[in-house]
DSSP file (Angstrom, degrees, kcal/mol; ACC not computed):
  #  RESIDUE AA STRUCTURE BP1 BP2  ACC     N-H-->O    O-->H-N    N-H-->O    O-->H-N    TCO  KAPPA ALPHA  PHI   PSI    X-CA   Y-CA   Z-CA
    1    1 A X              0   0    0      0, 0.0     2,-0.7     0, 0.0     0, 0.0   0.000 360.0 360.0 360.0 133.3  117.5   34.9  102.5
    2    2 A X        -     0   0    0      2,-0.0     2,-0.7     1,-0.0     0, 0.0  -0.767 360.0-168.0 -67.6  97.3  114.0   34.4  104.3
    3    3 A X        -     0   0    0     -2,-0.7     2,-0.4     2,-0.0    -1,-0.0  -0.856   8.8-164.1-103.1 122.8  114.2   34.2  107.9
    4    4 A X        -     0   0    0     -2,-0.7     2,-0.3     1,-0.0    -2,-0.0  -0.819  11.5-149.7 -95.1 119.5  111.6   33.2  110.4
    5    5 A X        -     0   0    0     -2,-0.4     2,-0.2     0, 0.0    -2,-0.0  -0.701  13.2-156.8-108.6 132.2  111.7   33.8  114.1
    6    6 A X        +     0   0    0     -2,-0.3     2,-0.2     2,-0.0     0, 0.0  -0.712  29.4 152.8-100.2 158.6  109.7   30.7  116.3
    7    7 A X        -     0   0    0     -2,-0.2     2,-0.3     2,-0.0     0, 0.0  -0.898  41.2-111.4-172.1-166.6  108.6   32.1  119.6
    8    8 A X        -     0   0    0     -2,-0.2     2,-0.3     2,-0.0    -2,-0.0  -0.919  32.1-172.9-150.9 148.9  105.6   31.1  122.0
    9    9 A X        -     0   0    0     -2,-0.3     2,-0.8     2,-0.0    -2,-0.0  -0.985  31.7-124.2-153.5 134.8  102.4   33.2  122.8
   10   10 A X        +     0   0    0     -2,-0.3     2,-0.7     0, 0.0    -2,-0.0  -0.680  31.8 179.9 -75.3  89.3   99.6   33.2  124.9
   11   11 A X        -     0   0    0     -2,-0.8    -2,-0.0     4,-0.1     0, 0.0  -0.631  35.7-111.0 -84.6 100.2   96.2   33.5  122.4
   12   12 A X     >  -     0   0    0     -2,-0.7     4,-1.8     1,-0.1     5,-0.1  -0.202  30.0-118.6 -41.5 151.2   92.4   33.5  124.5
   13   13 A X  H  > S+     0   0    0      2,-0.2     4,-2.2     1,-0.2    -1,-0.1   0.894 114.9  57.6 -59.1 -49.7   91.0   30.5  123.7
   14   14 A X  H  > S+     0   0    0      2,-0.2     4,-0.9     3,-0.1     5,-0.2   0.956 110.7  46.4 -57.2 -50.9   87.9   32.3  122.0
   15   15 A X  H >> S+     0   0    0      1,-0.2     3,-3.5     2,-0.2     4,-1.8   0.950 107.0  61.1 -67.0 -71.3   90.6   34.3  119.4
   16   16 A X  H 3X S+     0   0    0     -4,-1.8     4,-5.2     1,-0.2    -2,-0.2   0.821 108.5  43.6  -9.2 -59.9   92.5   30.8  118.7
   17   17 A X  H 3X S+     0   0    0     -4,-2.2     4,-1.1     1,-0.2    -1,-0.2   0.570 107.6  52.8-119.3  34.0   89.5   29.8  117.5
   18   18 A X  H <X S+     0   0    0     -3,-3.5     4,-2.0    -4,-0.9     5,-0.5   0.820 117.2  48.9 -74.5 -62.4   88.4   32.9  115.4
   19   19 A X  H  X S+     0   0    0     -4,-1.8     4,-2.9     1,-0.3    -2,-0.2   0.852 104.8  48.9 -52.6 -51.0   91.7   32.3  114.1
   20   20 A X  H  X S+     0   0    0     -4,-5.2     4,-0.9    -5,-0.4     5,-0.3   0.940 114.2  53.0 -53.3 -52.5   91.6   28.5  113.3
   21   21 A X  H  X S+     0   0    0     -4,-1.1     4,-1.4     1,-0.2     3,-0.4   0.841 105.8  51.9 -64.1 -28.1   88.1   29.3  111.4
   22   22 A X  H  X S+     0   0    0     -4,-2.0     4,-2.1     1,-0.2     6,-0.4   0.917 114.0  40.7 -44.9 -51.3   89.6   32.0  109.3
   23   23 A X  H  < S+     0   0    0     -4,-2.9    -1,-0.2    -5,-0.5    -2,-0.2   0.745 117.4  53.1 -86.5   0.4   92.5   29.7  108.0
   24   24 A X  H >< S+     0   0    0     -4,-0.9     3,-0.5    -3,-0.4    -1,-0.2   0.750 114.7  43.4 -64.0 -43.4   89.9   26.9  107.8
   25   25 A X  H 3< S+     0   0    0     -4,-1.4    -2,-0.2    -5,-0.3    -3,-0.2   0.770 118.3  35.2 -61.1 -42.7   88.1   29.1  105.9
   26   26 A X  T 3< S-     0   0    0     -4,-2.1    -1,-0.3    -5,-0.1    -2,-0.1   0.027 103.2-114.1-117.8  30.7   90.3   30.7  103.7
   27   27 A X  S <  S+     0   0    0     -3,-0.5    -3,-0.1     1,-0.2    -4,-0.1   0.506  70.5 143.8  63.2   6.4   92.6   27.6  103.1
   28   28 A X        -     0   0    0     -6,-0.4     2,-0.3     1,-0.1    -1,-0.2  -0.185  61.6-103.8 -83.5 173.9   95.4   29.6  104.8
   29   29 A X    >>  -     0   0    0      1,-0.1     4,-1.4    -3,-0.1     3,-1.2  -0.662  35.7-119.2 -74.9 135.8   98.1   28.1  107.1
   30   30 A X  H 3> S+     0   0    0     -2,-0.3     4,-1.9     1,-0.3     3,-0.4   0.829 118.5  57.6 -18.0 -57.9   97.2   29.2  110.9
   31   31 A X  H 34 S+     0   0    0      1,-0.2    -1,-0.3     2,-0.2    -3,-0.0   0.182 104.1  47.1 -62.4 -12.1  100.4   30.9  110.8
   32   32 A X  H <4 S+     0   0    0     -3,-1.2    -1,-0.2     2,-0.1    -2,-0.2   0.313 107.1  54.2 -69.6  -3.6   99.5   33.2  107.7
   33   33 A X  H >X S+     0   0    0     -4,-1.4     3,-1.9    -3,-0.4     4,-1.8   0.883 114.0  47.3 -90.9 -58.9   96.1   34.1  109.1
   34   34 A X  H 3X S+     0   0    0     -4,-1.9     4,-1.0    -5,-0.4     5,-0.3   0.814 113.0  45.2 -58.0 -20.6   98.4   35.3  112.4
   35   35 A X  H 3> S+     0   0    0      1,-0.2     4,-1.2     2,-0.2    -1,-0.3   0.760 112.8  51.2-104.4 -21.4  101.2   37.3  110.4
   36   36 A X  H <> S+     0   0    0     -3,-1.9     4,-1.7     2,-0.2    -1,-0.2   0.701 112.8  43.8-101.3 -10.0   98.7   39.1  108.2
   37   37 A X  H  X S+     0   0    0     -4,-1.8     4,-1.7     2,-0.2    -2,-0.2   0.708 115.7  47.9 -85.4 -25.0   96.5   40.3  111.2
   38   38 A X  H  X S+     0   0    0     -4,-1.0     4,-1.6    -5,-0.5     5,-0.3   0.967 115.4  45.8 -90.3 -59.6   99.7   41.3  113.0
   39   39 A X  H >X S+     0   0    0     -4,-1.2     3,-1.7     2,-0.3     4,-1.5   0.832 119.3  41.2 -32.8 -77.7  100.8   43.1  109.6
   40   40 A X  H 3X S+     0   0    0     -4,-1.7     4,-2.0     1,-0.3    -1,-0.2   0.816 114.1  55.2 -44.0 -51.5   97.0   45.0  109.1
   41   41 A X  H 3< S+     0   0    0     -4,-1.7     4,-0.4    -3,-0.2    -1,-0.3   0.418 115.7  31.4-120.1 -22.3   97.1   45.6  112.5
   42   42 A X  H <X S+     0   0    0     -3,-1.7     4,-1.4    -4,-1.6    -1,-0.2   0.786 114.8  59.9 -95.2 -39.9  100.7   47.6  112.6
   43   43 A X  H  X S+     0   0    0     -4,-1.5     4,-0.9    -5,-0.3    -2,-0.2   0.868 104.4  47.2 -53.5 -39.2  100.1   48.9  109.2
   44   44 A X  H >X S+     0   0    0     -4,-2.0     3,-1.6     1,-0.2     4,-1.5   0.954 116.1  58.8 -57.9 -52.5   96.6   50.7  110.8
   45   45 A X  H >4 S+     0   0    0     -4,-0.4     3,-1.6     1,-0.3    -2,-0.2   0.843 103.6  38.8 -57.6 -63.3   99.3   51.7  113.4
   46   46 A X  H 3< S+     0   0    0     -4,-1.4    -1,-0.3     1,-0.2    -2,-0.2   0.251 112.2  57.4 -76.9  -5.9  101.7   53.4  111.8
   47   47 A X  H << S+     0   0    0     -3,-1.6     2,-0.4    -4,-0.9    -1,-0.2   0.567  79.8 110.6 -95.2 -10.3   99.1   55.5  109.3
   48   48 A X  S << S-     0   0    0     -3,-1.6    -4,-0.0    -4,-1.5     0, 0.0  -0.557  71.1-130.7 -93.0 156.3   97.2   57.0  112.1
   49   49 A X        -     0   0    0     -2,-0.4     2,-0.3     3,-0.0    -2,-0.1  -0.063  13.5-150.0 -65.4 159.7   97.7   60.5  112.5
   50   50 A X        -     0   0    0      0, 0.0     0, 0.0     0, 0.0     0, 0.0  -0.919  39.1 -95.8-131.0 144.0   98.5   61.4  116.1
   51   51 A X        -     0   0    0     -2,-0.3     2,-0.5     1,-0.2     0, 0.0   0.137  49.2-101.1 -73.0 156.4   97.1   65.1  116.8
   52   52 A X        -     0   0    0      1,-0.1     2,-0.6     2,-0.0    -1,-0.2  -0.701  30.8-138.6 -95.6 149.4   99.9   67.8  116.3
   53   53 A X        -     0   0    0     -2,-0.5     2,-1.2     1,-0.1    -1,-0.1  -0.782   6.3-142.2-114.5 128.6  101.6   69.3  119.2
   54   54 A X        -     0   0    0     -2,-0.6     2,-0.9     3,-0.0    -1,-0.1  -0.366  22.8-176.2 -85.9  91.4  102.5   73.2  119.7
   55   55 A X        -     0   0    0     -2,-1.2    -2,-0.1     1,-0.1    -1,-0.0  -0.795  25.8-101.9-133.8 141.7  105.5   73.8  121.3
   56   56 A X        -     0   0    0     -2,-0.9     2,-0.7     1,-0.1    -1,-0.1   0.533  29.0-158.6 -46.6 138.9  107.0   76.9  122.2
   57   57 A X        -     0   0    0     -3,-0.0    -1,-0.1     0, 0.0     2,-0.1  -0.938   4.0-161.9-123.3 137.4  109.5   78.4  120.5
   58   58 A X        -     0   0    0     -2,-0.7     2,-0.3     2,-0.0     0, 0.0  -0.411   6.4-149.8 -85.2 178.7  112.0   80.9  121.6
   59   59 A X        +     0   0    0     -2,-0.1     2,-0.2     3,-0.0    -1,-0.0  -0.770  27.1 124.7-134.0-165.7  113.9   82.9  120.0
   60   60 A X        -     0   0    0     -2,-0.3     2,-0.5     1,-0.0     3,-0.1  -0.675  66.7 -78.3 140.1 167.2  117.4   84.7  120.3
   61   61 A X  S    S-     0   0    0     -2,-0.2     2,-0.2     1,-0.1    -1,-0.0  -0.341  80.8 -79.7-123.5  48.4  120.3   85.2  118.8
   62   62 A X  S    S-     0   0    0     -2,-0.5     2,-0.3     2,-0.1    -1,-0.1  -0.624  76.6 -25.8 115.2-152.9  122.2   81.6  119.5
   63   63 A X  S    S-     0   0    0     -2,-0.2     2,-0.1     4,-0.1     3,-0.1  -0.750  77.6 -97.2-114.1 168.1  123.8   80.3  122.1
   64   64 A X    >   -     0   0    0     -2,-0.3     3,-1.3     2,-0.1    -2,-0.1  -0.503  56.5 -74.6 -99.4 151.4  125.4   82.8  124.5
   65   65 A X  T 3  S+     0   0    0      1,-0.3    -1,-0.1    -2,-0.1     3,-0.1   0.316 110.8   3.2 -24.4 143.0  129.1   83.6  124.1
   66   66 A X  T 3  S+     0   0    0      1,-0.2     2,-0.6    -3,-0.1    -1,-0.3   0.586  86.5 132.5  60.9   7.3  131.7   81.1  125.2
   67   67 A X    <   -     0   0    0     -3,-1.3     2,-0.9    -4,-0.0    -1,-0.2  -0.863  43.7-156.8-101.4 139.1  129.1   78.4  126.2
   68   68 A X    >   -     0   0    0     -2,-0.6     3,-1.0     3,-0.2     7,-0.4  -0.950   1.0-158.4-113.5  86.8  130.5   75.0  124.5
   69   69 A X  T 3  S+     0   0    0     -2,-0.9    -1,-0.1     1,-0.2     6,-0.0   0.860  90.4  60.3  -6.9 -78.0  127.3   72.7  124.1
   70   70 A X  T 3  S+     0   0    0      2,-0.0     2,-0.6     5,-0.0    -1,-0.2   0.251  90.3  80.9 -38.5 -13.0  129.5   69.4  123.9
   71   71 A X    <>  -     0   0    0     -3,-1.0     4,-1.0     1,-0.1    -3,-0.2  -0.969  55.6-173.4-119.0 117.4  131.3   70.1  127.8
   72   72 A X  H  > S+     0   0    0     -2,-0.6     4,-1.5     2,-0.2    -1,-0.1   0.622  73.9  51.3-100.2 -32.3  129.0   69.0  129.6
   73   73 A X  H  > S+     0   0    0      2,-0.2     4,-1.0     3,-0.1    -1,-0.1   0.833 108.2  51.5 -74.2 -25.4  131.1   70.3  133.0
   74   74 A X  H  > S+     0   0    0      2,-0.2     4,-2.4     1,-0.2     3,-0.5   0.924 105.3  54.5 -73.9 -58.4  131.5   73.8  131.8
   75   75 A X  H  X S+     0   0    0     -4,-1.0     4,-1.4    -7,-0.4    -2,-0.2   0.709 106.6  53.5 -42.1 -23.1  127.8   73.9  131.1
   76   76 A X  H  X S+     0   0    0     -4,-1.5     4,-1.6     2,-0.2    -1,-0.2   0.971 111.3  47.5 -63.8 -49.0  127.1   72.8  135.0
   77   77 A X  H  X S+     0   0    0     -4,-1.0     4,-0.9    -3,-0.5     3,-0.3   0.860 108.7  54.5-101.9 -44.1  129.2   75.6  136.1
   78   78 A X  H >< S+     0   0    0     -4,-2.4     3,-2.0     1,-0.2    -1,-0.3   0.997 117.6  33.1 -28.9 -82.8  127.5   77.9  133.8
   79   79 A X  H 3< S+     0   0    0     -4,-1.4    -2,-0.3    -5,-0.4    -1,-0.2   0.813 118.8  50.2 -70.8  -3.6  124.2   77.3  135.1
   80   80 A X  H 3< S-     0   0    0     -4,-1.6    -1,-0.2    -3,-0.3    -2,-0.2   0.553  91.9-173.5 -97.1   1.9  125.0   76.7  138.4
   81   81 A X    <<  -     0   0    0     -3,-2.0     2,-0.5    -4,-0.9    -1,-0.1   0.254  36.3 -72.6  35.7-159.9  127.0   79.9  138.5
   82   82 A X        +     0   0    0      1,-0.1    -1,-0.1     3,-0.0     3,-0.1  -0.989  53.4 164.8-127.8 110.1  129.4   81.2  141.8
   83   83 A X        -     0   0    0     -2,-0.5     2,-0.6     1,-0.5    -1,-0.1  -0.040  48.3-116.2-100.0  21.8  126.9   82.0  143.9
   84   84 A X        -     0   0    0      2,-0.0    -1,-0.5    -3,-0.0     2,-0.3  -0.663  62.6 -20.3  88.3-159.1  129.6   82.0  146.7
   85   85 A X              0   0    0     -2,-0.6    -3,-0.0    -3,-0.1     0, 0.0  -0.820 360.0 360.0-114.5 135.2  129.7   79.6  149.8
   86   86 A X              0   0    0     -2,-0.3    -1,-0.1     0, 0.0    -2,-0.0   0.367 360.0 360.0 -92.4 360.0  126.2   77.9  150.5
């Protein structure tokens, strides 16, 4: 099943009526000129590259005895250690 969502948008007056001459233009509905710019216009989005980012890696041989990931309270008291009375 096709479903279409209505909603309301604010367009500048100058793009409105880029737009209107385009679907004039190409015999399209208003509302296909808009859905196929917003479509080119994500598709562009989602092919550009974004630079790759270098980040450090450690290394080591796991996580250190007894530390449980998943307890999130043992793991304060691990890093926050007994330092004693503050």
């Amino acid at each position: 099943m096709f479903l279409c969502m209505r909603t309301t948008i604010h367009i500048d007056d100058h793009l409105f009526a880029q737009l209107k001459r385009i679907a004039a233009d190409t015999g399209k509905t208003l509302t296909a000129v808009i859905q196929d710019a917003l479509r080119e216009s994500l598709s562009r989005r989602r092919t550009t590259q974004r630079p790759a980012i270098d980040l450090p890696v450690f290394h080591g041989t796991g996580v250190m005895s007894g530390v449980d990931l998943n307890d999130s309270a043992s793991l304060l008291d691990l890093i926050e250690g007994d330092h004693g009375p503050a």
